[in-house]
C-alpha positions as CSV (number, residue, x, y, z in Angstrom):
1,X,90.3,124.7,90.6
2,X,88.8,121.7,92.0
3,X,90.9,119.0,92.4
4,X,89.2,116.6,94.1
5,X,88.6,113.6,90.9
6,X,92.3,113.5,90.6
7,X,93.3,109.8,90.2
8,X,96.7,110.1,89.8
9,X,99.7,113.1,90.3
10,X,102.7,113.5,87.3
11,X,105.3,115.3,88.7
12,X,108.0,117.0,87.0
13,X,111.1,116.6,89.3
14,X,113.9,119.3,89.0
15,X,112.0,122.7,90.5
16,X,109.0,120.5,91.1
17,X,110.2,117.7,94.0
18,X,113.7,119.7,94.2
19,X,114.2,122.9,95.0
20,X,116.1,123.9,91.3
21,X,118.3,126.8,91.8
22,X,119.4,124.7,95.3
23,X,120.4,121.7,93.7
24,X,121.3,122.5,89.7
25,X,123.7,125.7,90.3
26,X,126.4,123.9,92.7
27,X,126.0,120.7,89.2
28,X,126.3,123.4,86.8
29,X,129.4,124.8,88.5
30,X,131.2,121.3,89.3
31,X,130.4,120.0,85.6
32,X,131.4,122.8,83.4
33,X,135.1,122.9,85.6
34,X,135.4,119.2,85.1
35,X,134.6,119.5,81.6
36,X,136.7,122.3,80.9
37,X,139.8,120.7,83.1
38,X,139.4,123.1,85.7
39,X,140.1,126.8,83.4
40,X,137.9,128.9,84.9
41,X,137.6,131.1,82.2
42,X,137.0,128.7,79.4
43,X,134.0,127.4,81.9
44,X,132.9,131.3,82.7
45,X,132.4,131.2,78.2
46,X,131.2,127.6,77.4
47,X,128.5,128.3,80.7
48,X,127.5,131.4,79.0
49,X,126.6,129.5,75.9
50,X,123.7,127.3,78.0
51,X,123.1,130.4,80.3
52,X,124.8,129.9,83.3
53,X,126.7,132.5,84.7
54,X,129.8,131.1,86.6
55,X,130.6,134.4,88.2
56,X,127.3,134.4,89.8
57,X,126.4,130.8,89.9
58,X,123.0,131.8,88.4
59,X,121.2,130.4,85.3
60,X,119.6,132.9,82.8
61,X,115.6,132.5,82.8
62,X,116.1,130.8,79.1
63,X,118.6,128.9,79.8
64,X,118.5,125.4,77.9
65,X,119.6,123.6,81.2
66,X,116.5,124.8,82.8
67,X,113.8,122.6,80.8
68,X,116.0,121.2,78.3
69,X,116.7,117.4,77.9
70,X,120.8,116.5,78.6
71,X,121.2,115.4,75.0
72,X,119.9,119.3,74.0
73,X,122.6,120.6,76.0
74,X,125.2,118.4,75.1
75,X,124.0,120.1,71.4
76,X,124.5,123.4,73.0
77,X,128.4,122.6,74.4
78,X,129.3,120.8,71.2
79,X,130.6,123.3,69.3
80,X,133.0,124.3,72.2
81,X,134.3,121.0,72.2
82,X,135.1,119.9,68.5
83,X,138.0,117.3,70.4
84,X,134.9,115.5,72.4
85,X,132.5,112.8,71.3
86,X,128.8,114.2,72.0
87,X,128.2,111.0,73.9
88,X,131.4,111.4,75.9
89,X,130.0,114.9,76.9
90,X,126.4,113.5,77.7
91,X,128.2,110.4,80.0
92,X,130.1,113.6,81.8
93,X,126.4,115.4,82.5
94,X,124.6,112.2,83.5
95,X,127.4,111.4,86.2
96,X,127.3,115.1,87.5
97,X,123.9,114.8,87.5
98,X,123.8,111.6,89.5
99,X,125.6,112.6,92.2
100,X,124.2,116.2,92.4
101,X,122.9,117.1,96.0
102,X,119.2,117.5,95.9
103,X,117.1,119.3,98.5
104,X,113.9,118.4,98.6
105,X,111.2,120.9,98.3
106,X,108.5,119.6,101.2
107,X,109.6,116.9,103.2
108,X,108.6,113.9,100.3
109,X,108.0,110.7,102.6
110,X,105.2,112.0,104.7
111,X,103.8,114.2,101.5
112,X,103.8,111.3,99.1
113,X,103.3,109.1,101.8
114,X,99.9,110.7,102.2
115,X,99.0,111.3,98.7
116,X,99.4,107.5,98.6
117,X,97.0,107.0,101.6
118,X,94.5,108.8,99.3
119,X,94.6,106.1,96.8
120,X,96.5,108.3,94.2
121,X,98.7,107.0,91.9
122,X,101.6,108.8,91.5
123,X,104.5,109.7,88.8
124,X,107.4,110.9,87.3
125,X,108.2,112.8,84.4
126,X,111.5,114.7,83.7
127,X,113.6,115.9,81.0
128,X,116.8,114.2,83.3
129,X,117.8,111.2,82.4
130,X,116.3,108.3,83.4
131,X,119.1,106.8,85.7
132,X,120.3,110.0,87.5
133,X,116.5,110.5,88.2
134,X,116.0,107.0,90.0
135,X,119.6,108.1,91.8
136,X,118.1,111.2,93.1
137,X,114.9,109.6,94.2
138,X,116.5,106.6,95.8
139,X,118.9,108.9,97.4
140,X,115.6,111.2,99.0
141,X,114.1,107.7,99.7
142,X,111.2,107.8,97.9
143,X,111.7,105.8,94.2
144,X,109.2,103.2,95.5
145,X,106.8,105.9,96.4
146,X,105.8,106.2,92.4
147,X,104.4,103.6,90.3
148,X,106.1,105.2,87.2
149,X,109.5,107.0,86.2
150,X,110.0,108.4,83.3
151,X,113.5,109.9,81.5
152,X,114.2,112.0,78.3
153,X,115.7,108.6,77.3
154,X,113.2,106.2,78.9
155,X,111.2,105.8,74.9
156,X,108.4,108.5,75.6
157,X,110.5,111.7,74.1
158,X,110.6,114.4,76.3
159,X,108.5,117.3,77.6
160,X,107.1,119.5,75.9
161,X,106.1,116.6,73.7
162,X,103.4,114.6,75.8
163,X,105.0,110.8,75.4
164,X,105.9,111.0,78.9
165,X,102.3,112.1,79.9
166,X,100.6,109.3,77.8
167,X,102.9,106.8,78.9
168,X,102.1,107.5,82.1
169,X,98.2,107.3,81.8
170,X,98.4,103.9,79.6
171,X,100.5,102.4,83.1
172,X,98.2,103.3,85.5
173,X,95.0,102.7,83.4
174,X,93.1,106.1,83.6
175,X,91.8,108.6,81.4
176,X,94.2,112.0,80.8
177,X,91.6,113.7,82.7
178,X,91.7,112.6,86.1
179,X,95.6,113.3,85.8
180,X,97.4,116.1,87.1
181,X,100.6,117.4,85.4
182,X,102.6,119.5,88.2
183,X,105.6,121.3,87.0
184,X,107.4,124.4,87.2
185,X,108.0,125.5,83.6
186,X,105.7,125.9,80.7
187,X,107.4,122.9,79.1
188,X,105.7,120.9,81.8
189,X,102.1,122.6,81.4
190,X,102.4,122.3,77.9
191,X,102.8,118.4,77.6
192,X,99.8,118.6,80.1
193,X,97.7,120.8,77.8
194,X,99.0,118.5,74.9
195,X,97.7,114.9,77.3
196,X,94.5,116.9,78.2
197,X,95.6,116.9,81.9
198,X,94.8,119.6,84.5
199,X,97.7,121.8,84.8
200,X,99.4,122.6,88.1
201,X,102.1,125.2,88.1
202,X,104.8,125.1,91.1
203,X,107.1,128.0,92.1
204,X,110.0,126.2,93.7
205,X,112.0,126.8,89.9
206,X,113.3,129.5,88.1
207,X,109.6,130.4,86.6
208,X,107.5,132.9,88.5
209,X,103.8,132.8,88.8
210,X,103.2,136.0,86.0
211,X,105.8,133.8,83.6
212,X,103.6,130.0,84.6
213,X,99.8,131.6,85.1
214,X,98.7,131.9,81.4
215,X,99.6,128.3,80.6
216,X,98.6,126.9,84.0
217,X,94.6,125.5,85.7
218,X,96.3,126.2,89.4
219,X,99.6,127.8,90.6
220,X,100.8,127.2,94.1
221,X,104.3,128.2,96.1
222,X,104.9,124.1,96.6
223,X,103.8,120.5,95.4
224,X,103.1,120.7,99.6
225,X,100.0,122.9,98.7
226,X,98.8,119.8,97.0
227,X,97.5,118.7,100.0
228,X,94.5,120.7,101.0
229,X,93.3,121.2,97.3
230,X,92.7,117.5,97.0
231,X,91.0,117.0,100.1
């Protein structure tokens, strides 16, 4: 696929900037023993019910943490937690989330960096919240890198509804079509398919290329391989 009228990059951030499994297994972990006050065992259950196993550290391909907003998991940990308020439970998530150690998956100064030299406009769309998400970028050193950030709770909905997507092409003035969506689940590629943006499938989440191909224009192992299809 030809990517060289691109305008403007989306990107999806958890499994898409970050390497997932490297930065959301040690948060699952940390957040379901603070939530559960430390019993292990009660964690090892309430994880099972948004498909993480504790015993592994390892989510299930469906879980709802994966592409799920935090207000859908907080829906999922509810009923284990009749003695909690919902938004006590989502305030819990967001400050785990905040200070959960990303890893970047290219080195994202000099990549976006470049993209920017190109005259690109650039973006971000996640199903994190909005605040945790400016956390993690300002901690990588790169939230003034994008001239849009976007959070489940930032007005636009979240993926796979394209509010995000729109939002993004109304702030940078350009049609859906010279935008490219870049994710790594089929929440992502749907929004894009929903906005009428090309569709680039990344492999740096759980989602492997046979589970992303049918919904995607382009897969590559990396946003990093971004490089030399838009030359």
């Amino acid at each position: 696929m030809d990517l060289r009228n691109v305008k403007a990059l989306l990107f999806d951030k958890d499994g898409t900037l970050f390497d997932f499994a490297a930065t959301w297994e040690p948060w699952a972990e940390a957040f379901l023993l603070r939530v559960c006050e430390g019993d292990r065992g009660l964690a090892a259950r309430v994880g099972a019910g948004i498909g993480f196993d504790l015993a592994t550290r390892r989510f299930a391909p469906d879980s709802i943490a994966i592409a799920g907003t935090p207000q859908q998991v907080v829906d999922a940990l509810a009923p284990h937690f009749p003695d909690r308020l919902p938004a006590d439970l989502l305030d819990i998530i967001n400050a785990e989330a905040s200070a959960a150690p990303q890893r970047e998956a290219v080195p994202l100064r000099p990549f976006l960096q470049g993209l920017r030299d190109r005259g690109l406009r650039l973006g971000v769309a996640t199903n994190d919240a909005e605040h945790p998400a400016r956390a993690h970028l300002l901690a990588a050193g790169v939230v003034d890198m994008f001239d849009f950030i976007a959070g489940f709770d930032s007005g636009h909905g979240g993926k796979p509804s394209p509010g995000q997507l729109h939002a993004f092409a109304a702030h940078v003035n350009l049609p859906a079509a010279s935008v490219a969506m870049i994710g790594d689940s089929v929440h992502d590629l749907e929004a894009a398919r929903v906005a009428g943006m090309l569709r680039v499938a990344v492999l740096t989440g759980p989602a492997t290329a046979e589970d992303l191909a049918p919904y995607a224009d382009l897969v590559l192992p990396d946003i990093g391989h971004l490089a030399q299809r838009l030359a």
